[in-house]
Legacy VTK file of the C-alpha trace (Angstrom):
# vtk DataFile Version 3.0
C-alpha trace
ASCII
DATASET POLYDATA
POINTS 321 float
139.383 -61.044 53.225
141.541 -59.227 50.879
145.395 -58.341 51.903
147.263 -55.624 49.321
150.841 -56.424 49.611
153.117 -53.736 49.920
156.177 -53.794 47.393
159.274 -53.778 49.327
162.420 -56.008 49.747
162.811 -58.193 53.060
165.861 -58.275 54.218
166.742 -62.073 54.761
169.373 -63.014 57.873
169.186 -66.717 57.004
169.984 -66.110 53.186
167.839 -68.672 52.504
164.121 -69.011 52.890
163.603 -72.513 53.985
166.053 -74.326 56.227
166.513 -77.772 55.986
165.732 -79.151 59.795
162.944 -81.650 58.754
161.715 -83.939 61.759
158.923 -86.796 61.556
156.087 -86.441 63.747
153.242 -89.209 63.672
149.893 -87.954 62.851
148.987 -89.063 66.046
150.778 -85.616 67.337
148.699 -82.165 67.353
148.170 -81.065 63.926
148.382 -77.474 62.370
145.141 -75.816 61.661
144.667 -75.856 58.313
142.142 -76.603 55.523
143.305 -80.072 54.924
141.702 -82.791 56.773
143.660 -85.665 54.938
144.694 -87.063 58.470
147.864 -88.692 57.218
151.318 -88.414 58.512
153.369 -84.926 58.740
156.711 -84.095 59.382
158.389 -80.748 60.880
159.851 -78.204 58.695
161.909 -75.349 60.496
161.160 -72.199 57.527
162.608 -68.445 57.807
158.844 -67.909 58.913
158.391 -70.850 61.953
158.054 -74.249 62.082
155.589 -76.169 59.922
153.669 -79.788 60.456
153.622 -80.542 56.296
152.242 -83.993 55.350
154.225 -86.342 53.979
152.153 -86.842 51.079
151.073 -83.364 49.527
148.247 -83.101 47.830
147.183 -79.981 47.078
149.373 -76.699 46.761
148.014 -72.966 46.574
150.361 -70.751 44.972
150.355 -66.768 46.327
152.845 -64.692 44.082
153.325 -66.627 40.540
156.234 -65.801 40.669
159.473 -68.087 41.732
156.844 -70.102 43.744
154.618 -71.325 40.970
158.304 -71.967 38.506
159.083 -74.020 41.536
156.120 -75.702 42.006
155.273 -76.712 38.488
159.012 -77.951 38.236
158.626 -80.166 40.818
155.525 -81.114 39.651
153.044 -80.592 42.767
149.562 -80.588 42.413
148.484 -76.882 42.707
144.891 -76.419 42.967
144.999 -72.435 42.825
146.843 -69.285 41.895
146.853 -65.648 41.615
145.363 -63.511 38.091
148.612 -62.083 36.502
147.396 -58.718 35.979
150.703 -56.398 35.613
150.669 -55.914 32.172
150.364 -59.263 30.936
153.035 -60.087 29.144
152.413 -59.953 24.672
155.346 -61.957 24.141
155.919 -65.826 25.498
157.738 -66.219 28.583
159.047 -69.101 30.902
155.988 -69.816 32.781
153.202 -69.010 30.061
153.156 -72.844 29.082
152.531 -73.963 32.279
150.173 -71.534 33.177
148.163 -72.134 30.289
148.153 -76.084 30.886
146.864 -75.535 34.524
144.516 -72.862 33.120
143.121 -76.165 30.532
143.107 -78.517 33.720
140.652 -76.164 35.122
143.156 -74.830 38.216
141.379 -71.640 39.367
142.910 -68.093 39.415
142.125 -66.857 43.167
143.049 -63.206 43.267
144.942 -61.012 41.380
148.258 -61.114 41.763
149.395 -58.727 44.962
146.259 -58.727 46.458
146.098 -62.277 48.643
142.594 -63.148 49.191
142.729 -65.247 52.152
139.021 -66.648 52.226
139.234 -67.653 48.075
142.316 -69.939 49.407
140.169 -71.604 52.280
137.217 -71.920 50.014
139.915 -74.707 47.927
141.516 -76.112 51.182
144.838 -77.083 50.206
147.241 -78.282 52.508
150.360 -76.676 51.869
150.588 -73.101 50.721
153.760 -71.804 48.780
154.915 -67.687 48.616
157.476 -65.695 48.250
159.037 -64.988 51.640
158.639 -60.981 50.789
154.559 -61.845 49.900
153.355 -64.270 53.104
155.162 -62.819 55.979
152.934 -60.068 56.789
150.022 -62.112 56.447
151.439 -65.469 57.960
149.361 -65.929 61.043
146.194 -66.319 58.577
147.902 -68.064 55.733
148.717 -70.853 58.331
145.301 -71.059 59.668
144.742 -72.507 56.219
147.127 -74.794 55.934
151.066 -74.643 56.182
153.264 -71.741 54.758
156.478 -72.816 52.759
158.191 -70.261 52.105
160.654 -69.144 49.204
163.043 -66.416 48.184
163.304 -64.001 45.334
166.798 -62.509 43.725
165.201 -59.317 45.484
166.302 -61.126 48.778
168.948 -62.978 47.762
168.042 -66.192 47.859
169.318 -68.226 44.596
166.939 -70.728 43.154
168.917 -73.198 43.574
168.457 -72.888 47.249
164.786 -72.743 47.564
165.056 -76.319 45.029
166.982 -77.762 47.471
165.195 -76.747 50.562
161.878 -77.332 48.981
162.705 -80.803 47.702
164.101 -81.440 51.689
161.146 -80.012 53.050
158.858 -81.918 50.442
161.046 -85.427 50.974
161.814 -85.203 46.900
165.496 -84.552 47.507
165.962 -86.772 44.167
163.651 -84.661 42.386
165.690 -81.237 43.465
169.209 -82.645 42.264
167.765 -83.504 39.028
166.449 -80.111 38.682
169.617 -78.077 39.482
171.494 -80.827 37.391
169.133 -80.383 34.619
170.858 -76.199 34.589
173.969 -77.371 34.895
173.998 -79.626 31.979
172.447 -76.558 30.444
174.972 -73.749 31.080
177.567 -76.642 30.145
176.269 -77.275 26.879
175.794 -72.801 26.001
179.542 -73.090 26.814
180.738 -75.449 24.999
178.457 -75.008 21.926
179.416 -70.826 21.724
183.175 -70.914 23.211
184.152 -68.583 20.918
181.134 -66.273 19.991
181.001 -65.799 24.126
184.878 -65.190 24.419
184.558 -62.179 21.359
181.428 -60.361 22.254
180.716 -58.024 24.550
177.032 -58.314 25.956
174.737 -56.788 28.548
171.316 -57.653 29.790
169.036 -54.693 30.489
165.220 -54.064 31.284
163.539 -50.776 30.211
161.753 -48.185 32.204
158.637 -46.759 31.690
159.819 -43.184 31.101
162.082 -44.844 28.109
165.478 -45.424 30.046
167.262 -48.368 30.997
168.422 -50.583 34.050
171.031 -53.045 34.486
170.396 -55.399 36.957
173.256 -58.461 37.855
170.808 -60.246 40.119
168.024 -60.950 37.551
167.711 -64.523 35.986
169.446 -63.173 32.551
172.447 -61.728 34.100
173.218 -64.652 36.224
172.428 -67.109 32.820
174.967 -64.466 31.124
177.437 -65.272 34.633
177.403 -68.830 34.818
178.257 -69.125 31.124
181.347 -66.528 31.361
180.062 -63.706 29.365
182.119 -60.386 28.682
180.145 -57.728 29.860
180.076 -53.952 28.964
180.910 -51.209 31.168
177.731 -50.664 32.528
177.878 -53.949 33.818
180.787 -52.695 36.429
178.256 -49.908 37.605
175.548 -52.100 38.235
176.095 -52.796 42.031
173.655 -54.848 42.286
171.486 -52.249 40.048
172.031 -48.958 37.683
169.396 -46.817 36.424
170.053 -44.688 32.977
168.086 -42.445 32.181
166.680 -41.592 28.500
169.324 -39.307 27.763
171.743 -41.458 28.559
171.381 -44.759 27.154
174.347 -44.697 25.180
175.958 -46.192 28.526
175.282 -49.365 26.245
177.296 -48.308 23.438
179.949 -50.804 23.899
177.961 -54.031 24.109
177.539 -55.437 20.324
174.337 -58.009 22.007
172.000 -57.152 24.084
169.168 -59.433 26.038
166.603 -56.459 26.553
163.624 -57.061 29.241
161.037 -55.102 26.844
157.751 -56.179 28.101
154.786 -53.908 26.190
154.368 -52.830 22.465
153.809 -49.488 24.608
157.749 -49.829 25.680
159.147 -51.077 22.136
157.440 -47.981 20.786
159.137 -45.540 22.977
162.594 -47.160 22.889
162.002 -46.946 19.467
161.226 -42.965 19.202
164.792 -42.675 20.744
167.848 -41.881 18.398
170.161 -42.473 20.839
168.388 -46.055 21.541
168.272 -46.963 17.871
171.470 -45.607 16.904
173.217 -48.199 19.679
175.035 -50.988 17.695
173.171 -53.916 19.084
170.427 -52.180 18.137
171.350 -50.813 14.679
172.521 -54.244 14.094
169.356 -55.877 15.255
171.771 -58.368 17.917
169.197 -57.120 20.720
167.039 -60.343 22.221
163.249 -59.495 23.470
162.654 -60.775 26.400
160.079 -59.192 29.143
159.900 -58.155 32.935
158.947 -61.129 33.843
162.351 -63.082 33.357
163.906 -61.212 35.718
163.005 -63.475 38.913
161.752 -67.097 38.864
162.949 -70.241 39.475
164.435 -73.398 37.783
162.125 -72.913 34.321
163.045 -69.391 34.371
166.658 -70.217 34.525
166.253 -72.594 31.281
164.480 -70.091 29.827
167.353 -67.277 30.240
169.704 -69.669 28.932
167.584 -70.460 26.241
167.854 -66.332 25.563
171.449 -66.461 25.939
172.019 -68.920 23.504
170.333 -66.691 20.848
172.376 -63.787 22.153
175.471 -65.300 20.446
173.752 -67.049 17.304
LINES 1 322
321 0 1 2 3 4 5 6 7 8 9 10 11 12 13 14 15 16 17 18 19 20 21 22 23 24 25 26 27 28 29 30 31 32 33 34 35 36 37 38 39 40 41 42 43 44 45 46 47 48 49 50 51 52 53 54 55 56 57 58 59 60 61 62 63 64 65 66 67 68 69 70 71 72 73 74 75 76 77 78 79 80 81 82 83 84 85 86 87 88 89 90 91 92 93 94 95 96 97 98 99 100 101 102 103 104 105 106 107 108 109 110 111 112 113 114 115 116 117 118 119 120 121 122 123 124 125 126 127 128 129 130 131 132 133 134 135 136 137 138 139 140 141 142 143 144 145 146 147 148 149 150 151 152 153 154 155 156 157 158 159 160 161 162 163 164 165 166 167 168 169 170 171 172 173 174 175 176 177 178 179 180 181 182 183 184 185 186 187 188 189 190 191 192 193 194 195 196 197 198 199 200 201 202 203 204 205 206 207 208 209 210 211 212 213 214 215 216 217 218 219 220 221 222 223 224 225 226 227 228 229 230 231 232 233 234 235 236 237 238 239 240 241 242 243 244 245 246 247 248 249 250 251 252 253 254 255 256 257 258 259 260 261 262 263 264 265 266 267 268 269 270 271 272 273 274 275 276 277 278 279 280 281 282 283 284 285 286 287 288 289 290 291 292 293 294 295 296 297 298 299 300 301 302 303 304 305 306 307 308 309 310 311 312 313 314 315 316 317 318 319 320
């Protein structure tokens, strides 16, 4: 059965998707009902979503957005045995997840459904036994998710829930707490090194990260993976920046809102978009873009996980080169 997910932002009480109440339970207990039939030990997870028997040995992992889940998952290396068909405009430039896609692609990992469209009887057919979605994606289709197998659940900037959090409740819930330090360490070390290595290119430019519209305008967005790259580091932001609360929207008309940033990290996902941008004086006569200090990246950086984070930084880096 096929489930079209509505696009609309959950708002979280918890803050965080997963909480970290983890209690062992002997296999000897009831189990879920799921597709797995591994019969080895599980232990309780308390999620935003219920409480969940996972086994202490995972060995199988269906991913349902592709989003923050699957950065997640591949960082933590978990076996994933199925995934959704990207199919919003595919992205024609490389971005933070298209490695690792195409690796499980070659290791013959199957696309289930396209993405936003959850087909529940493609993810029984491959019985994993855990399942991993963004909080926003599972929760109106829970009930038969978790007759599959159990639902962990993470967060999205859209519900403010940082990565970081979903690494360390995941790891918790997973019993790979090791594994989750290194991973947030791993960005730290990062955002450390930008700092250090571009003190003063960051301290004398002013910068802004923006994604383009379809109808040729811009937004500014502080809670996307760029902007909080650009945060952690210490940027100096342009004005728009201070009207972005979280979000700003500028139209066409008036893009010159970006005037005053000299470097710009621009979330330009189609040919189709660079062309329009492009047929816009007031876009090309900006000085980041004039000056060709604007760095492509697309829609899909906005959200993800740990990868996605390395990736940004990676962006901002070039930013100040």
């Amino acid at each position: 059965m096929n489930f079209a997910l509505p696009r609309r932002t959950l708002a979280l009480t918890s803050g965080i998707a997963i909480s970290l109440l983890v209690i062992s339970c002997s296999s000897t207990e009831a189990p879920q009902d799921s597709g797995s039939d591994s019969g080895s030990d599980t232990h309780q997870v308390t999620t935003s979503l219920g409480t969940i028997d996972v086994p202490d040995s995972v060995e199988s992992v269906v991913i349902i957005d592709g989003r923050r889940d699957l950065d997640i998952a591949v960082a933590f290396g978990l076996p994933i045995v199925g995934m959704p068909v990207e199919v919003e405009a595919p992205p024609e430039i490389p971005g933070p997840l298209t490695d690792a896609t195409s690796t499980l692609l070659a290791d013959g990992v199957p696309e289930l459904f396209p993405r936003n469209t959850v087909d529940v009887e493609s993810i029984a057919r491959v019985a994993p036994d855990l399942i991993i979605g963004r909080d926003e994606v599972v929760e109106d289709i829970y009930d038969q998710l978790s007759a599959i197998a159990p639902v962990l659940p993470v967060g999205s900037t859209g519900s403010g829930v940082a990565w970081q959090d979903d690494v360390e409740a995941v790891g918790a819930a997973l019993n790979l707490q090791d594994k989750a330090d290194e991973i947030i360490a791993e960005y730290d070390t990062r955002v450390a090194e930008v700092k250090r290595d571009n003190a003063d290119a960051i301290a004398g430019t002013v910068v802004l990260p923006i994604s383009t519209s379809d109808e040729g305008g811009i937004s500014v967005g502080r809670d996307r993976s760029p902007s909080i790259a650009l945060i952690d580091i210490g940027a100096r932001f342009g004005s728009a920046w201070e009207a972005a609360t979280p979000e700003v929207e500028y139209g066409p008309e008036t893009i010159t809102a970006a005037a005053d940033a000299a470097a710009i990290i621009a979330a330009i996902t189609s040919e189709e978009d660079l062309r329009t941008m492009n047929a816009n004086a007031l876009w090309t006569s900006l000085p980041a873009v004039a000056n060709n200090r604007i760095v492509r990246t697309d829609k899909f950086t906005n959200d993800g996980g740990p990868l996605t984070a390395l990736w940004s930084l990676d962006l901002v880096e070039q930013l100040y080169a």
